[in-house]
C-alpha positions in Angstrom: 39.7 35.4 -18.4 42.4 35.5 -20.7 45.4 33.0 -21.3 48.6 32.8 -23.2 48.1 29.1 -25.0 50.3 27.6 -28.0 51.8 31.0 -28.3 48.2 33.1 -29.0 45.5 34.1 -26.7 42.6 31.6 -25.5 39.4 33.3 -24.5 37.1 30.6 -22.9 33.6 31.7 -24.7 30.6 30.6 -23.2 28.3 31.5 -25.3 30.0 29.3 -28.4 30.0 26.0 -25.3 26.4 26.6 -24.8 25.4 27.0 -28.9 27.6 24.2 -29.5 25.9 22.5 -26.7 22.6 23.1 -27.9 23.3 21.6 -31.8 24.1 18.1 -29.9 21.1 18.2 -28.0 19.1 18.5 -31.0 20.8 16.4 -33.0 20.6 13.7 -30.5 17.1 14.0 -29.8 16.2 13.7 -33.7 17.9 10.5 -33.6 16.3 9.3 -30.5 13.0 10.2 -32.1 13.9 8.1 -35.6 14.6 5.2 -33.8 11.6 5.6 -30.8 9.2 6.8 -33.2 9.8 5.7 -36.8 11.5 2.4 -35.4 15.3 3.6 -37.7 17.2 0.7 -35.7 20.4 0.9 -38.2 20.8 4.3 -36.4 21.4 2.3 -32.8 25.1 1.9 -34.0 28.0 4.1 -32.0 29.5 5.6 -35.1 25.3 7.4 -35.3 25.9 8.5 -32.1 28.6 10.3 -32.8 27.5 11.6 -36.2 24.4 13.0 -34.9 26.2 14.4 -31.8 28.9 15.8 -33.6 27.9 16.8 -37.0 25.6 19.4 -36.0 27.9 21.2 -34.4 30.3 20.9 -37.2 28.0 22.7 -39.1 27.8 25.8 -36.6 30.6 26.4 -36.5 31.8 25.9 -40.0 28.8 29.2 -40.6 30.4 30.9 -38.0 33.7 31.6 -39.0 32.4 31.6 -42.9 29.6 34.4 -41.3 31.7 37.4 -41.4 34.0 36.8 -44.4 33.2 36.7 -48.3 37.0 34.8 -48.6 36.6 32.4 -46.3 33.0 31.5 -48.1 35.0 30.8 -50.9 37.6 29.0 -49.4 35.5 26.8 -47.5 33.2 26.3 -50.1 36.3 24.5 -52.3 38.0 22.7 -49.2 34.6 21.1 -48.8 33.8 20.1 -52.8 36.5 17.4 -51.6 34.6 15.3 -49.9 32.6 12.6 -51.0 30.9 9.5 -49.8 33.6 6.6 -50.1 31.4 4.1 -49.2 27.8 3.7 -50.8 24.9 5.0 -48.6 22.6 2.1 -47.6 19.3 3.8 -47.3 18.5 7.3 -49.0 17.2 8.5 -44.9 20.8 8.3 -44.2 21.5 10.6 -46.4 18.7 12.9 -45.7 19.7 12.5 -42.0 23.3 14.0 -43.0 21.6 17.2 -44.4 19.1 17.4 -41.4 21.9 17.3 -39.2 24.4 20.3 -40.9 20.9 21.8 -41.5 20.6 22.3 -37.3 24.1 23.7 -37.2 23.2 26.1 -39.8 20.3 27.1 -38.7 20.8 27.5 -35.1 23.8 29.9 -36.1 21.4 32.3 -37.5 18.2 31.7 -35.3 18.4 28.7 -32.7 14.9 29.9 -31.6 13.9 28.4 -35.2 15.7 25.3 -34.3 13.0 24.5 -32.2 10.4 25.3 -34.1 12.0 23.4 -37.0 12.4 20.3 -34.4 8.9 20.5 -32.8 8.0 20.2 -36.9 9.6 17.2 -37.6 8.4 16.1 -34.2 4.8 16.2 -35.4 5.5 14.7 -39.3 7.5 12.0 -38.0 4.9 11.2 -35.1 1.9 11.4 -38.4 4.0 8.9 -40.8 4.0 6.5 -37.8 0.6 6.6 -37.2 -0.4 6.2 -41.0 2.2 3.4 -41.4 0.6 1.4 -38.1 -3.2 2.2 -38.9 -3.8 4.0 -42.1 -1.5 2.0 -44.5 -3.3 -1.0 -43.5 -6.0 -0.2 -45.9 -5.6 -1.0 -49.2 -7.5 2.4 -50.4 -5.3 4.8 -48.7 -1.9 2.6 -48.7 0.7 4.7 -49.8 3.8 2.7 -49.4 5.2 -0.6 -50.8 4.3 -3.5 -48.9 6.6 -5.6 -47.3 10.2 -4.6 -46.5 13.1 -3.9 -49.0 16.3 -5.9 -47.9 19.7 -4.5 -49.4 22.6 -7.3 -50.3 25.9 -6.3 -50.1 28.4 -8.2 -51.7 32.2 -8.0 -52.1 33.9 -10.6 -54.4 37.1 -11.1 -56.6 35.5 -11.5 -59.3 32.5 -10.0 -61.8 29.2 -11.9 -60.9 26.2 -13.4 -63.2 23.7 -11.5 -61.1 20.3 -13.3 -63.0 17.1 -12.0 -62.5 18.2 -9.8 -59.5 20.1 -7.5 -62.1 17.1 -5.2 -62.3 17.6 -4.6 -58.4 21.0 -3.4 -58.7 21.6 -0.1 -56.7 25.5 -0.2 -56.8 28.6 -1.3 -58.9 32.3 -0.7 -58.4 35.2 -2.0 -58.7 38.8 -1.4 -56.7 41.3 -3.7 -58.0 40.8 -6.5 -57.7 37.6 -6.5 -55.7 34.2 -6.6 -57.3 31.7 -4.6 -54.9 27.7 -4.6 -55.6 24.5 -3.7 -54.0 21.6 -5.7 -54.8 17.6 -4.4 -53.2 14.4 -6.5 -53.1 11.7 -6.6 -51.2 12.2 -11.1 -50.9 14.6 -12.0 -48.9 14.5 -15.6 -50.0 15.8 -14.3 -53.2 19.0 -13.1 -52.0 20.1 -15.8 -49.7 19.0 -18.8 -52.8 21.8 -16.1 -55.4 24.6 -16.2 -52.1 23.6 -20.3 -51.8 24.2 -20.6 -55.5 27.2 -18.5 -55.6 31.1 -20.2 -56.1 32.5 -20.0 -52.3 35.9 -19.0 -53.8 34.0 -16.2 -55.9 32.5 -14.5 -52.5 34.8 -12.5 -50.1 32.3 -11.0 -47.9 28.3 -10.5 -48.3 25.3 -9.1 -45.5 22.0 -8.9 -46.4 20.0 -5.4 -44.5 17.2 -4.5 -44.1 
């Protein structure tokens, strides 16, 4: 069925509901399995829920109106150089979960039937690394990762900061203004609550400490 709408022609496709449909499935389940699975709890937040709902299909459709044309490639290609992060990313997952997710859209463009596969894939790595990390890592032999947790301190202050002995686990550094913006990582927690205890109140305009 065809309507006149805002002065053009609105066909009601199906087809593009159901693809579009089908990248926020998939998107949704990957974070459902992060956070089930491989226990990703910062992704419990409502602005994840919509990133991994909507981002996906943002990337379908984004190849499907670049698809057909070599001009639009180009276009889109610089409209999208543009963006950057404006805020620094917390954990380097969450920026691998970014490209997972315009990976789907992508992908299920060209072959959603490899979507699946590509999902039931990460199923089974992401259902290995928790099993290693629960029983395997516990072993000193075969322990591949770090022990203990790395905590991440962000702080935002009016003013440059001595940061000590933590200097070596700084991740981040700007500066906007007036404002004085850092990220600090360790895996002691102790560490970075004795630097805020030590810190000049009028120095410190907001800090959290994640894990």
């Amino acid at each position: 069925m065809i309507y006149t709408l805002f002065g053009f022609n609105f066909i009601f496709d199906i087809s593009l509901i159901q693809a579009v449909l089908f990248c926020t499935v998939i998107g949704s389940y990957f974070r459902i399995l992060l956070i089930v699975v491989n226990r990703q709890n910062w992704l419990k937040t409502y602005s994840q829920v919509i990133n991994f709902a909507i981002l996906p299909a943002i990337g379908f459709l984004i190849t499907s109106v670049i698809s057909t044309s070599i001009a639009l490639s180009l276009g889109m290609v610089g409209a999208l150089s543009i963006i950057r992060f404006r805020t620094p990313v917390k954990n380097p997952i969450e920026l691998v979960s970014y490209f997972l997710l315009l990976t789907v859209g992508i992908v299920s463009n060209v072959n959603p039937n490899l979507t699946l596969n590509f999902a039931f894939f990460m199923t089974f790595v992401l259902l290995l690394l928790s099993i290693y990390e629960k029983f395997v890592s516990k072993s000193k032999i075969f322990n591949l990762f770090e022990e203990g947790d790395i905590f991440i301190l962000s702080i935002e202050s009016n003013s440059n900061l001595d940061l000590g002995n933590l200097k070596k686990g700084l991740v981040h550094f700007s500066k906007n203004q007036e404002t004085y913006l850092y990220r600090i990582s360790s895996n002691n927690q102790n560490n970075l609550f004795n630097f805020i205890e030590n810190l000049d109140e009028s120095k410190v305009i907001s800090y959290s400490i994640d894990k």
